[in-house]
N, C-alpha and C positions, 0 to 999 in steps of 0.2 A: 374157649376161643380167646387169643390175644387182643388185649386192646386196639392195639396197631394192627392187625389182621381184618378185625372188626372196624375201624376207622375207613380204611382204604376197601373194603366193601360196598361200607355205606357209599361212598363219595361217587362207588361207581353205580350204584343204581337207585340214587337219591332223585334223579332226573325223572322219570320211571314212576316212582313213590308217591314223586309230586302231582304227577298229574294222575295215578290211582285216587288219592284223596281228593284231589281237585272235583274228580268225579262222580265221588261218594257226595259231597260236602256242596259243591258249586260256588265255591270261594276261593278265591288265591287264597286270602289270609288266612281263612280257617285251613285248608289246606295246609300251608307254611306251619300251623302250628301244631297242625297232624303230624307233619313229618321230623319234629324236630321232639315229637313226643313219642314216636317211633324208637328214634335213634336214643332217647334215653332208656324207654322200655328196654331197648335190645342192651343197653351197656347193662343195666341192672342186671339183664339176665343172662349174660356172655358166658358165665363160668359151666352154666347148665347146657351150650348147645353146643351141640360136638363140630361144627365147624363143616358139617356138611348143605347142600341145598340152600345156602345163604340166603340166594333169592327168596324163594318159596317160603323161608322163616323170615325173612322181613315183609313181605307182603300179609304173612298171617298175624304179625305185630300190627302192622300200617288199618289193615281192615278191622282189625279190632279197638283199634284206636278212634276210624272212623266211624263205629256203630257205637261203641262210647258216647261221643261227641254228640253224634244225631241222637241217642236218647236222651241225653241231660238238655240239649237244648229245644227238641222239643219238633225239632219244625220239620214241618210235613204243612204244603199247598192245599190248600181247599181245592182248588183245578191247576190245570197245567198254566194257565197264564198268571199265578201269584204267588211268584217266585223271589221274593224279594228280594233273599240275600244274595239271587244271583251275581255274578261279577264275569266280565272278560277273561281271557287269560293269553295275555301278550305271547304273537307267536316266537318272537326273540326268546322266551323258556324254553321251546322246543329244540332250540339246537345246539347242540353239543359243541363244547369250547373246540374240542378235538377226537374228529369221530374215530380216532383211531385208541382213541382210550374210552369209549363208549361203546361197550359190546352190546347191550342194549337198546342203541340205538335205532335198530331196525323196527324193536317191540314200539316204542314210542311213536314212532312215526307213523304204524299204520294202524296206532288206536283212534277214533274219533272223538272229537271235543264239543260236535260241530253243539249248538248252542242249545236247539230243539231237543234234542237229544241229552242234553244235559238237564234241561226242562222235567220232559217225561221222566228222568230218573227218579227225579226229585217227589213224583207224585206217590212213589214206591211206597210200601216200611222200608226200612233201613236193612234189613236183610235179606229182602226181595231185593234190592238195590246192589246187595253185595253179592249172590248167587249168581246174579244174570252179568256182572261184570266179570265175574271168576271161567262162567261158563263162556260166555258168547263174544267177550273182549283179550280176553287173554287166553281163552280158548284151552283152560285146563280138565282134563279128566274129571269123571262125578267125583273120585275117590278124594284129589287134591283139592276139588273147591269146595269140598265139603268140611274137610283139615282147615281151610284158610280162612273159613267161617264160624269155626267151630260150632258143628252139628253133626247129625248123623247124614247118609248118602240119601236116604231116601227124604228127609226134609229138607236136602238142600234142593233136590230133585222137584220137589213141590211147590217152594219156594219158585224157583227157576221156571216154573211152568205158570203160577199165577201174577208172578212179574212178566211173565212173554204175553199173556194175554193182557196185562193191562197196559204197554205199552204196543199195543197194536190199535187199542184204542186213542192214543195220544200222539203218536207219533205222525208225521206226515208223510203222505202216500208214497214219495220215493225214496225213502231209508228202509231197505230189506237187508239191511249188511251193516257192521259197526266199520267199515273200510272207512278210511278219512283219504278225503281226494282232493288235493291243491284245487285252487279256485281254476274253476275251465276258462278256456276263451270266450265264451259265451259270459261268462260270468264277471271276466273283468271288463267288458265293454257294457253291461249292465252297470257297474262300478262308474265305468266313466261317462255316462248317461246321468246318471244319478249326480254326479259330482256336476257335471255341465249344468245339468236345471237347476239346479241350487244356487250355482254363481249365476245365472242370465235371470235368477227368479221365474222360473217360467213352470208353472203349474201344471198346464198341458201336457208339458215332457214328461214332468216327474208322474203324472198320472197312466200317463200313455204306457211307461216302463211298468207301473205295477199290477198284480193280478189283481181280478174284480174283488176277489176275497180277502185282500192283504190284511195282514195283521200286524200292529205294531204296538208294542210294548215300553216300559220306562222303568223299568226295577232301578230303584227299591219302590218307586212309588207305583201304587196299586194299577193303574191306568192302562187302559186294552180298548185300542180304536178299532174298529175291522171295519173292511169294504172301502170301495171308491169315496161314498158320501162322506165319512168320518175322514178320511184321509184328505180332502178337498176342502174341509173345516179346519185341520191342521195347517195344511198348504196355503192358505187365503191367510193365517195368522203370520205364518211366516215368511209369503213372498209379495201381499197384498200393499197396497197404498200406505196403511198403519204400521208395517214391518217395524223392530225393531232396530233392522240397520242391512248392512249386506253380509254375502257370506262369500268365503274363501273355502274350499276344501281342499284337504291330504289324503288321498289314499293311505291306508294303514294294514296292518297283520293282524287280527285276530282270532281267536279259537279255527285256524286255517280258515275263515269264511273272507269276503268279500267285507271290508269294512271303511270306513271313512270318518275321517277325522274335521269337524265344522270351527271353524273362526268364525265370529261375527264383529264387523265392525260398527259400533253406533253411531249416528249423529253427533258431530262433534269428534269424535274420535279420530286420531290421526294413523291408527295401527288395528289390522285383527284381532282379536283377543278370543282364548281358548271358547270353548260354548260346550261341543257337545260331540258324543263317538256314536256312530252310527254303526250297524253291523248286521249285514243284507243274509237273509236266506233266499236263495234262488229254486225256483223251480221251471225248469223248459227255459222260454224267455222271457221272464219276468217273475219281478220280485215279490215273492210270496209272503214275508214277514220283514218286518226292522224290528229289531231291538236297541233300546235307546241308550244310553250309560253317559256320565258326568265326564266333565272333562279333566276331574282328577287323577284319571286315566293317563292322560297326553305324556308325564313325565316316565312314567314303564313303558311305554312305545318310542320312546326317545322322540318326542314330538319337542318341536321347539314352544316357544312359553308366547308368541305371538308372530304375525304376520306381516 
């Protein structure tokens, strides 16, 4: 295969790639560095592939690069909530400069990122993690996702079947399908529920919006509140007489869920300043988890730098 045949390849399902490794890995960055260790793989090996199936032979590059990665580094969650090197993954990645040169763009869109789901992956091995994405996300034949794994039909088969069972144990009640579905209208007026109590500080609200069982989360750092009680002890830190100042929110994009972007102003301060990304999972009408992430985020969501 020609360099140039192979360049303009890559470029068109590089988009694609990224977000396969994204969810091998649960990292942009490690991601990014999957996929640019892809496309060397694949230069080294261009003279050997006959230039058919491109896809299918860069995917089988890309997953063996991420099953590389996840055994040198090691990491696998003790449980689904200690996920550390979790990260967002700004929805601005998802869409194509110009979908008219994005033939894959339909594949991308209706794979899920949503965050839970990225969690569970994580609690995999790493080729339980690659079988169950070959099978039930990209929805390939035993024969191909077995090639794209490299193993045989019957141990990717087994694989695929002890990853389904343990992500039934981890997964939350209403994910039966890897479908990724734009935040509902239900879902953005929870969004702006949650953004309102935050600015008025009002505790009640933001309580009233979420379920008895909520769970929230702070990757990298270890910490996991669940229930009303624990969230009421967060709420009181943050909206209480002692607060450390006010807040402003943005709505924002990520992993397609419902997420929001906090300013806090302090005392003394004449301006908001960055704080922290919030990023809701919904269930019915109310919010069933947050995950919390830094606000080193704000400048990949094209967040301005204050308020």
């Amino acid at each position: 295969m020609g360099g140039t045949d192979l360049e303009a390849g890559f470029a068109r399902h590089r988009r694609e790639l990224h977000v396969h490794c994204y969810r091998m890995l649960a990292s942009v960055a490690d991601a990014e560095d999957a996929v640019q260790e892809t496309y060397l793989r694949a230069w080294r090996g261009r003279a050997g592939f006959d230039g058919t199936h491109l896809r299918a032979w860069l995917y089988r590059i890309a997953t063996t690069v991420c099953l590389d990665a996840a055994r040198a580094r090691g990491r696998r969650p003790a449980s689904a909530t200690e996920v550390s090197w979790l990260t967002p993954y700004p929805d601005a990645l998802l869409e194509p400069a110009d979908p008219d040169d994005e033939p894959d763009a339909l594949v991308v869109a209706r794979e899920t990122i949503e965050l839970a789901f990225l969690v569970a992956l994580q609690v995999l091995p790493p080729r339980q993690r690659a079988a169950l994405l070959a099978r039930e996300v990209l929805g390939l034949p035993a024969k191909e996702a077995a090639e794209m794994i490299g193993t045989s039909v019957a141990a990717a088969n087994s694989a695929l079947q002890r990853a389904r069972e343990t992500l039934r144990a981890h997964l939350p009640s209403h994910r039966d399908d890897w479908v990724v579905h734009e935040p509902s209208p239900a879902e953005k007026e929870l969004l702006a529920r949650f953004v309102d109590a935050h600015e008025r500080h009002d505790a009640a609200a933001a309580l009233a919006a979420a379920a008895e069982d909520i769970r929230v989360t702070m990757p990298p750092a270890p910490f996991c509140f669940e229930g009303h009680a624990q969230l009421a002890t967060l709420l009181e830190r943050a909206f209480g007489p002692d607060r450390e100042g006010d807040w402003r929110l943005l709505p924002t994009g990520v992993n397609l869920m419902p997420a929001a972007a906090s300013y806090l102003r302090r005392p003394g301060d004449t301006v908001f300043r960055p704080f922290k990304l919030d990023v809701l999972r919904v269930e019915g009408d109310r919010i069933a988890e947050i995950t919390t992430f830094g606000y080193s985020w704000f400048p990949a969501l094209n967040l301005p730098d204050h308020l």
